[in-house]
N, C-alpha and C positions, 0 to 999 in steps of 0.2 A: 316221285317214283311211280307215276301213274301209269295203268294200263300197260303193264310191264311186256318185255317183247323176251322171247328165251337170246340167251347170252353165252356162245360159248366160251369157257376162259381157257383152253387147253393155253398153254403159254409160249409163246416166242421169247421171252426174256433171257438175254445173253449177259453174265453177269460173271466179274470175276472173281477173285477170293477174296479181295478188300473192298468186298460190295460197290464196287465202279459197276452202272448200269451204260450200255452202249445201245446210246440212238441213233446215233447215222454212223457209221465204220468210219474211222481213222479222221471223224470232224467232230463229233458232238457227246457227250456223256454226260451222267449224271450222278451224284452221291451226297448223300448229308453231311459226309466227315470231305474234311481237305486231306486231298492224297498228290504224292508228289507226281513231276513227269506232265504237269496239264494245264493249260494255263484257263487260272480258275477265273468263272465269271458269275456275281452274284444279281440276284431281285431283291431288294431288301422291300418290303411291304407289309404292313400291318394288317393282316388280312384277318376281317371281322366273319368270329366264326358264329356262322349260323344255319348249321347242318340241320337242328331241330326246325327251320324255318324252313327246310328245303332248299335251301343256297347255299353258296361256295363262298360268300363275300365278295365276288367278283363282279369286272361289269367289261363289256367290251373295251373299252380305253385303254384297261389294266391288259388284256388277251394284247392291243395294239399295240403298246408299249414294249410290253416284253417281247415280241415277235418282233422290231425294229432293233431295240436293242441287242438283243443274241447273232440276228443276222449281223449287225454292223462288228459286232464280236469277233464274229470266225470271218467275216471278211478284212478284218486288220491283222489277224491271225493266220495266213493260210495254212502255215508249216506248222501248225501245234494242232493239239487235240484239244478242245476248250472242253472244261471239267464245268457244269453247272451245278454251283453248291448251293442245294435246298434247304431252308432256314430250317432250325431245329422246329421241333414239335409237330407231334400228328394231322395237327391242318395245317401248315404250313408244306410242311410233305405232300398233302394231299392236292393243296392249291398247285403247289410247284409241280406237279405231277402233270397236275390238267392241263396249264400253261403250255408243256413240253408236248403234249396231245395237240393242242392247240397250231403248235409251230408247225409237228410234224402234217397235221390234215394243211394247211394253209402253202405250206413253201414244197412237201413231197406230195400234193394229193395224197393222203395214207388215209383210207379211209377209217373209222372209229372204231370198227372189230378188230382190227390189223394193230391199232394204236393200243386196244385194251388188251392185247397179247402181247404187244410188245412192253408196256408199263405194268399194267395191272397185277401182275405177280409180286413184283418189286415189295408192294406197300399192301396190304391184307386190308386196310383199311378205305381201299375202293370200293368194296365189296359191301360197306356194312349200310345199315337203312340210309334213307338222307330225312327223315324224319319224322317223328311221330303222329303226327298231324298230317301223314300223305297217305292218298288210300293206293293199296300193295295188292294188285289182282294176282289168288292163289295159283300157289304151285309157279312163279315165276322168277325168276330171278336179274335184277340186273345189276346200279350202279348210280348213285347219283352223279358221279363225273361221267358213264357213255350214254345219260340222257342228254346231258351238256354238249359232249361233244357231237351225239346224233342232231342235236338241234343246229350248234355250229355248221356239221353239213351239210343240211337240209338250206342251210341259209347260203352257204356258196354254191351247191348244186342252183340255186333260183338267181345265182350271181349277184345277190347282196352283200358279200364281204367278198373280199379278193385284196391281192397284194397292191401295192400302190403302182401304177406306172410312174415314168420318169417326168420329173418335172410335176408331179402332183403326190406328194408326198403325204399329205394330209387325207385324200381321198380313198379310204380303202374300199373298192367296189362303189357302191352307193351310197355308203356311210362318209359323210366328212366327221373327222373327228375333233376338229374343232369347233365347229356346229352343234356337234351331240356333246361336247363338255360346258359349253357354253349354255346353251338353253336346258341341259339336264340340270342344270346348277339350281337349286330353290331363289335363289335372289336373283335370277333370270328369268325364271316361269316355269319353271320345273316341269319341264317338258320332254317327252323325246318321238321320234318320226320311228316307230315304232316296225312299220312295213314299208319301206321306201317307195315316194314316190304316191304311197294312197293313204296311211292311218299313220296321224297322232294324236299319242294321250297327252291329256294335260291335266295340272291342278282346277277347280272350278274355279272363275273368275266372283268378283264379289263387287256389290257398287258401291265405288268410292268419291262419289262427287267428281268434282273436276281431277280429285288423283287418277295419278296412274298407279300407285304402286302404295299401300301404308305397310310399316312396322309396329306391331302389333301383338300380344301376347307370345313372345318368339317365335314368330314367325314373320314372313313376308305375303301379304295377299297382294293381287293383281285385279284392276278393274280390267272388263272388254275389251276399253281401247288399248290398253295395253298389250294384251293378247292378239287384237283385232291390225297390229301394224306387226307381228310377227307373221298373222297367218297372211297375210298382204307379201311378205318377202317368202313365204314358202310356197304358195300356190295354193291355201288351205279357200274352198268355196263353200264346206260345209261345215256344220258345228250339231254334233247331237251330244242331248244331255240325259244321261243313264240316271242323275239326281234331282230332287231337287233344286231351282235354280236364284239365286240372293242376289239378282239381277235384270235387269232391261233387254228380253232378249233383241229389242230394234237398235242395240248398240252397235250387233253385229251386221242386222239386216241394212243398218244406212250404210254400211261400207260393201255392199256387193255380197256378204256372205251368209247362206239361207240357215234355218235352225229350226232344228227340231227337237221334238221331245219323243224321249222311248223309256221312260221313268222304270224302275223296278227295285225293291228293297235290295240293300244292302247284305251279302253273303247268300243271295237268294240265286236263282237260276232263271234264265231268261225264257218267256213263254216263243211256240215255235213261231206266232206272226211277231214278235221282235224280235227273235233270230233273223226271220226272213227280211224282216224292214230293214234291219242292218245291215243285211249283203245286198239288200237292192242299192242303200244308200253307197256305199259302198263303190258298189259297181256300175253307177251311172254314167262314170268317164268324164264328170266334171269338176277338175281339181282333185285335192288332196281332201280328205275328211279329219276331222278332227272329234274325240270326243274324252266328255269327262265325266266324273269325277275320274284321276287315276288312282284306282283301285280294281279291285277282281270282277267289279260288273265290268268295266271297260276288257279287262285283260280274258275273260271268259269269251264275248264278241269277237274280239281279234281275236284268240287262238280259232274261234271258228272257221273265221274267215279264213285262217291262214292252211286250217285245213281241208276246208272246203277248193281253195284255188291255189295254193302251192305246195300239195302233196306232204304235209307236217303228220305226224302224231300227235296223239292230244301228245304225249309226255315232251316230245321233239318241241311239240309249242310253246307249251308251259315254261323250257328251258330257254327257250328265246328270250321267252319276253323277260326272265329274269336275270339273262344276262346283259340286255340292255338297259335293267335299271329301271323296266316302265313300269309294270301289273303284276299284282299280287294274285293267283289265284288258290284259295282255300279249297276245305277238304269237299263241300258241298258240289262248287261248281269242278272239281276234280271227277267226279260222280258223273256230272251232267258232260263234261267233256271224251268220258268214254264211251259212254254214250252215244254219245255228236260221231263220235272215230267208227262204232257199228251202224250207225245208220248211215253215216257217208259210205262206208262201203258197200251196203246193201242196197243204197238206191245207185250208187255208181255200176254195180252189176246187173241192177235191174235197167239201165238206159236211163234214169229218172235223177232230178235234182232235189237236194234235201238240201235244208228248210224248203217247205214249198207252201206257200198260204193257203 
């Protein structure tokens, strides 16, 4: 709930007397309880509640998912009104809410003010913090689902997400979604392409001898090569490391791919020439970058980046990146990121570029 923006909630919500909420006229509705006259259509998901983390439990796959499945709903349905019956309990309501946010920006263009008038009434419980551990700039008010859903659009506005065309089912905009289930997987490399086309995070690789891969205190680690024949299929030419590194970095340099180091503690804030060295790295236009540890030093960098060159909010970023499953960012670099949001503005009005070395 960073760097909050004012939110009006005056309400669009059309609701009748047996609490049926109506999202698209005479196709699409909503309620907790089964009511007759509608042909009901359910999510069934265990959605892990982690509002004190600042998430929803969510990750784009689940937003893909459900948005396939409701369309394919009401399009085997044409002549009924489909009833979406949202699983009992407050986050579940809450999850199912944002979902239906989700459908309506995605299939109606509706944009997230429009979506929070027309849902947010419904359930009181949109409205309340998304977490104790997020810093809350006074006197503002918004929503941990229309930071999610501002980030969602910000991400189709840059035409990263979008509906599938025909014959490519799998590819929503520039997201393939069996790609991001697959390598987001821990015992794939627990990776994701976090800004399509130029930044993934990844776990840090570790050297394993001639392995590629050991099982090890429950977990899965990954040596170089391992990593180094993914980044070979994705177009990755660079690799910077925000951590310390338990590895050779000419693992990567024999295969074509250059590396660097931009080291910084752990929950700390990046100084402004590693800001900058990262948007240069970044923006050099050769291949994709890669970098790790994934955690909130990586996920601080990218939202900058993302704010710096595709018009994000810190909090618009923050919601990205944790609805793709990549970076954690804590209360510290929350701080440093609104930050990052006044001086990009100020040097964007001045004519001038920030981070500048």
């Amino acid at each position: 709930r960073i760097c909050r923006h004012m939110v009006d909630t005056a309400s669009d919500t059309i609701m009748d007397d047996s609490g049926v909420l109506e999202v698209d006229p005479d196709t699409l509705y909503a309620s907790n309880v089964r009511v007759s006259g509608f042909h009901e259509f359910f999510f069934f998901r265990d959605f892990e509640d982690d509002r004190f983390g600042g998430t929803m439990g969510l990750s784009i796959a689940d937003v893909i998912e459900f948005i396939s499945l409701l369309t394919r709903e009401i399009k085997d349905h044409p002549s009924q009104k489909v009833l979406y019956i949202l699983n009992q309990g407050q986050h579940h309501v809450e999850c199912g809410l944002f979902l239906l946010g989700c459908y309506m920006m995605l299939t109606k263009k509706t944009q997230p003010e429009i979506v929070l008038k027309k849902l947010g009434n419904w359930n009181n419980s949109l409205y309340q913090p998304d977490g104790e551990d997020t810093y809350t700039m006074p006197n503002v008010t918004s929503t941990l689902a229309i930071n999610y859903w501002r980030g969602l659009w910000k991400a189709i506005s840059n035409h990263w997400f979008s509906l599938p065309v025909m014959g490519q089912c799998f590819r929503w905009g520039r997201i393939d979604v069996r790609e991001y289930e697959h390598y987001r997987n821990p015992l794939n490399g627990d990776l994701v392409q976090v800004v399509p086309s130029k930044i993934v995070a990844f776990r840090e690789p570790v050297d394993l001898g001639n392995r590629k891969y050991v099982d090890e205190h429950g977990a899965r680690w990954f040596s170089p090569s391992y990593f180094a024949d993914i980044f070979d299929y994705l177009g990755v030419k660079k690799v910077v490391a925000l951590n310390p590194c338990f590895y050779d970095s000419l693992a990567f340099a024999s295969r074509g791919i250059r590396h660097f180091e931009l080291k910084f503690e752990d929950r700390q804030t990046p100084s402004q020439a590693t800001t900058a060295e990262f948007m240069r790295l970044v923006g050099d236009g050769n291949g994709l970058l890669a970098v790790h540890p994934k955690d909130c030093r990586s996920g601080t960098l990218i939202a900058v980046y993302m704010m710096r060159h595709h018009g994000f909010t810190a909090s618009e970023a923050v919601a990205w990146l944790r609805v793709m499953g990549a970076c954690s960012v804590v209360l510290e670099q929350q701080h440093f990121l609104c930050w990052a949001e006044s001086q990009l503005a100020a040097a964007s009005k001045a004519g001038q570029d920030w981070p500048d070395r």
